[in-house]
C-alpha positions, -999 to 999 in steps of 0.1 A, spaced: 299 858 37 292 820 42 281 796 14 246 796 18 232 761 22 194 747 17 174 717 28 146 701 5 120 683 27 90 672 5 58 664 30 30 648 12 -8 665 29 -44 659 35 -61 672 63 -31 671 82 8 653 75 2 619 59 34 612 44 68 625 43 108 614 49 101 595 80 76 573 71 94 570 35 129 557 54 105 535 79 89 519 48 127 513 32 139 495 66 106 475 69 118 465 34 150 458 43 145 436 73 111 422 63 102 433 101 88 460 117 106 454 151 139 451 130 129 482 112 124 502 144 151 490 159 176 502 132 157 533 134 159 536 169 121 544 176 99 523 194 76 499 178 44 513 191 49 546 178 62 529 139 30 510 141 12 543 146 28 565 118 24 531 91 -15 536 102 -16 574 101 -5 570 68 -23 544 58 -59 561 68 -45 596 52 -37 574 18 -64 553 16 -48 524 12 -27 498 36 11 499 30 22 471 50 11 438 58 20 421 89 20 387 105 16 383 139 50 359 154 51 328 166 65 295 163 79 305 125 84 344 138 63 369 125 72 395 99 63 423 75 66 434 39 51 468 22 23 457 2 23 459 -40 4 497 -33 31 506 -5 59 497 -27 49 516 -56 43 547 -43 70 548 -22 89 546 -51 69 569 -66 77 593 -33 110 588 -39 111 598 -78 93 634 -68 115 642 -40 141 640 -65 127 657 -91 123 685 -73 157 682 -54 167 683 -95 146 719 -99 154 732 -62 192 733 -69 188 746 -106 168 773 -87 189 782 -60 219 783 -80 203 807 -105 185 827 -76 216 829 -54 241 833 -78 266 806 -56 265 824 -28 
């Protein structure tokens, strides 16, 4: 028999998906390159449809996660706000907490199977 293998994938709800590992890793690139167009372009997704998740989010949360400024002469940009920051590191603590009990649990369960 193979090794049996798992995948963790913590999704964060409301009414309907506001927050999970895609919008985490945009959020960590728009931190990274202090631009969304820089962001998505790492990312390979197009900017119209980053701008849409940040928002979906955003309304399912309650509270903005980036601020942008519009380009121009000095370029425009973008940063996760004090809120956004925190609980994406917050996100990112759970998601490995529970990675931490998922693989106590599947070791026990499945005996290293």
């Amino acid at each position: 028999m193979a090794a049996l293998r798992y995948t963790l994938s913590v999704r964060l709800w409301g009414d309907d998906k506001v927050f999970g590992p895609g919008v985490a890793e945009l959020l960590e690139k728009v931190d990274e390159h202090k631009s969304i167009r820089k962001a998505t372009m790492a990312m390979g997704m197009a900017y119209s449809k980053a701008w849409s998740i940040i928002k979906h989010a955003e309304e399912g949360l309650g509270f903005e996660l980036v601020h942008g400024s519009s380009g121009g002469r000095g370029g425009g940009g973008a940063e996760l706000t004090d809120k956004g920051r925190e609980f994406l590191k917050a996100y990112r603590e759970f998601e490995g907490r529970l990675r931490q009990c998922a693989d106590s649990a599947f070791t026990d369960i499945f005996k290293g199977e």
